[in-house]
N, C-alpha and C positions, 0 to 999 in steps of 0.2 A: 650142758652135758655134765659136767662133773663139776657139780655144786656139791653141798656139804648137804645135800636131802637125806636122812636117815631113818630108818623105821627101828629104834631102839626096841619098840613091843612089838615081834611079827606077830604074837596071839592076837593084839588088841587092833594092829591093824586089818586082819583078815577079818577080823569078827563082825566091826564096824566103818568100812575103805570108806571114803570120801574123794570125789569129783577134785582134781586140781585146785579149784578157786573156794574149797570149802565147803559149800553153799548146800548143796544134795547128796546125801546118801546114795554111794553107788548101790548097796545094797546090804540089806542088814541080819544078822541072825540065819541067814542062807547056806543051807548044808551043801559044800562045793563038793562038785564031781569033775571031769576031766572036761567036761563040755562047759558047764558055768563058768568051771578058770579062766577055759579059751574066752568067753563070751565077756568075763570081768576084766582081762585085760584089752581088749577091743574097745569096751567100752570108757574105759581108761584110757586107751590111746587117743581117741575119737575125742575126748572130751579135754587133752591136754593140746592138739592138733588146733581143736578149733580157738584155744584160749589162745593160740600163742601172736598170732595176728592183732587180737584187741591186746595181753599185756604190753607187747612190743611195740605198740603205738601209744600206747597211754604214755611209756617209760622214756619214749623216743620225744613224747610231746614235755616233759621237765624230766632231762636225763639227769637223773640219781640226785635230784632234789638240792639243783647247783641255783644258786639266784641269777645268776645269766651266763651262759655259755663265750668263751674265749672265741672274738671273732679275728684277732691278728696273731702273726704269729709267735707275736713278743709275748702276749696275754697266754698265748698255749702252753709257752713254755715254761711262765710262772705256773700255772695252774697245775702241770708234769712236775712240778719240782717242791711246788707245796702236798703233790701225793705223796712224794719221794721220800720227803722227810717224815709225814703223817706215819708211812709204814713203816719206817724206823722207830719210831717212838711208841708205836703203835705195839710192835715186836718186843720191844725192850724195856719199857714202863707203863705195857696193859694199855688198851682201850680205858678205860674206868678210869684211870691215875693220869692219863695225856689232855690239856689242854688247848685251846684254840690256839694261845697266848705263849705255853710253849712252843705250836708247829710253830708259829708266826716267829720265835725269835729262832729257831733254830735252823728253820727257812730264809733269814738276814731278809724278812720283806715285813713293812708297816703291816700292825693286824687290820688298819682298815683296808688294805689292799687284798688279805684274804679275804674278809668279808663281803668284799664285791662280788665274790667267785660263790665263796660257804656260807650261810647264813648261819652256820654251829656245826659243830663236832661230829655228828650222825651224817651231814650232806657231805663232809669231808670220805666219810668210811664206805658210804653210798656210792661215791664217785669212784675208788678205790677198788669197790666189786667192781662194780661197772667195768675198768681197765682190766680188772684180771678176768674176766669172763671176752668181754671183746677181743683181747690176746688170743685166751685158748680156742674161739671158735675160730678164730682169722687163722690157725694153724691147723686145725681140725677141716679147713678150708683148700687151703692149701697140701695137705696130705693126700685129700681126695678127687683133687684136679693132677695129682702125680701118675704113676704107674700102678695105683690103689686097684685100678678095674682089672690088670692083666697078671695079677697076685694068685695063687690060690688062696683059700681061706684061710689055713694056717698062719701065712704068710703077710696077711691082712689083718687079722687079728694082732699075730705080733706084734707091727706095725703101730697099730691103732690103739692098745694100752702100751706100749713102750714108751712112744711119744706121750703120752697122756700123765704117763707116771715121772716120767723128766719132768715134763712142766711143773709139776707136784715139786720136785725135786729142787728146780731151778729158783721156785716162787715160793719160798718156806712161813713167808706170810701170811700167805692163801691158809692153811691150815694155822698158821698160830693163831692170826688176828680175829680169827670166824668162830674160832672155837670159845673164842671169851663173851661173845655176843649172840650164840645160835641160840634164837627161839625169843630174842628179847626186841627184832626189829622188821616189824610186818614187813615195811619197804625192801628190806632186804630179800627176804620169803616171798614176794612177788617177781623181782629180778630174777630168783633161782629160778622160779619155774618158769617164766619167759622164756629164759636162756633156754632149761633144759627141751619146752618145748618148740624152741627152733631147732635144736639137735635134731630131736624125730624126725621131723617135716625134714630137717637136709637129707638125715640117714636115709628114712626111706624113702628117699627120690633115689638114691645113689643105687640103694638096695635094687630099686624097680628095675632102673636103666640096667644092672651089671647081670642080674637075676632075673629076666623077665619072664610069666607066668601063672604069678600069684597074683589075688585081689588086693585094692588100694587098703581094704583094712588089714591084711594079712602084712604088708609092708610095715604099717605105723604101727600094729601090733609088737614087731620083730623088733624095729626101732625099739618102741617103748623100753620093754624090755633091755635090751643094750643097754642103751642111755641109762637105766635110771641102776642095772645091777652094776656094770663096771663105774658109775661114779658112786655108788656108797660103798663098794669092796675098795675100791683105788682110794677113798677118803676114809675110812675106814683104817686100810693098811697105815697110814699116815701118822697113827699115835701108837704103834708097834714098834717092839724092839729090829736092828736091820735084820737079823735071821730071819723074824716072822712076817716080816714084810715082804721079803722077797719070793717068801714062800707061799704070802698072798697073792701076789703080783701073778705066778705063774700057777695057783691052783684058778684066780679068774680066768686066763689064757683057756685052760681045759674045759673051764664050764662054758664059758662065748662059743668056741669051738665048737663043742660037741652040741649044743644048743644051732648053731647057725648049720652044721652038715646036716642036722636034722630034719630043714628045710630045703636047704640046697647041696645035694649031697654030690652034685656035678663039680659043685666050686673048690673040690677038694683037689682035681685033677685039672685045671687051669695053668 
């Protein structure tokens, strides 16, 4: 859900959108009207829904590109504590400027003992996402097995960027680290859209079960949407001064809002 995905040109992406995975032009040169929009973001959800099953198998079959996975629990905790230090240094002398060889001393473990884990520097920052995104869904998780269904929307909403924007807040890495590498690490840009496309599939399940009445694409539509405006306005607000951030924070509230009663305008009085 709240990856660092950004559409820096909205001209250029409406002009010529692309399928999740790259590959096919959702459609090109097409004069949008109220109906096409509906029909391009369906088919955009439809087409991030189905990816997100094969990304997340692919990812889950060599998670974030570690030479073998910690199978005791002595091995997990080195591996937690060579992240630990990674983001530090990571934060404080640049991806670019951080070596293997500094995590490794500053970590107090032999660099062939990282090595076992990292085979270089990218599978270390790879690994890195991977925890900061397993975090935020495990909590995005956890929010929606609470009192999330018996909320009105307002109140859901709240809810659902507050927590969203603490994590932001809590995790200052998330945005330092990412921002020195976006656009320069495929692996990375596949994880994102994994993730974000497991968000959808969760959302709108949630959506279905708490809203039921609309169609399966009307769901992953509504997702879509979510997921993908509140995590570039939430990453977004993130290299803002604190006034206009906060004052991002709550002009998203108003648009999710007014965007979800527009659907389910029952969910307003729940």
């Amino acid at each position: 859900m709240f990856c660092q995905e950004k559409y820096e040109q909205s001209s250029d992406f409406l002009i010529s959108a692309r399928s999740p995975d790259q590959s096919q032009p959702i459609y090109d040169n097409v004069e949008l009207g109220p109906l096409s929009a509906r029909t391009l973001l369906n088919r955009m959800a439809t087409h991030s829904s189905k990816m997100s099953s094969q990304a997340l198998s692919k990812a889950a079959s060599n998670p974030a590109g570690m030479r073998r996975q910690p199978r005791q629990a002595r091995s997990q905790e080195r591996v937690n504590h060579i992240l630990d230090v990674a983001e530090q240094l990571f934060i404080a002398d640049g991806y670019a400027a951080t070596t293997t060889n500094a995590i490794a001393t500053r970590a107090n473990v032999p660099i062939g003992s990282l090595y076992q884990f990292f085979p270089d520097k990218a599978a270390i920052l790879q690994a890195l996402a991977r925890r900061y995104a397993e975090r935020l869904h495990q909590q995005f998780i956890e929010l929606h097995l609470t009192e999330m269904a018996t909320l009105p929307l307002a109140g859901y909403v709240d809810l659902l960027i507050d927590t969203t924007d603490q994590f932001f807040s809590e995790h200052p890495g998330y945005h330092a680290i990412f921002m020195q590498v976006e656009g320069t690490m495929p692996e990375l840009e596949s994880l994102e859209a994994a993730v974000d496309a497991q968000y959808i599939q969760d959302l709108a399940g949630f959506l279905s079960r708490t809203y039921p009445g609309l169609s399966p694409e009307d769901y992953e539509m509504i997702a879509f949407v979510i997921v993908k405006a509140i995590g570039t306005l939430l990453w977004l607000s993130l290299s803002q001064d604190a006034a206009f951030r906060q004052r991002l924070v709550r002009e998203t509230k108003r648009l999710m809002l007014a965007y979800l009663q527009s659907y389910f305008p029952t969910g307003a009085d729940q």
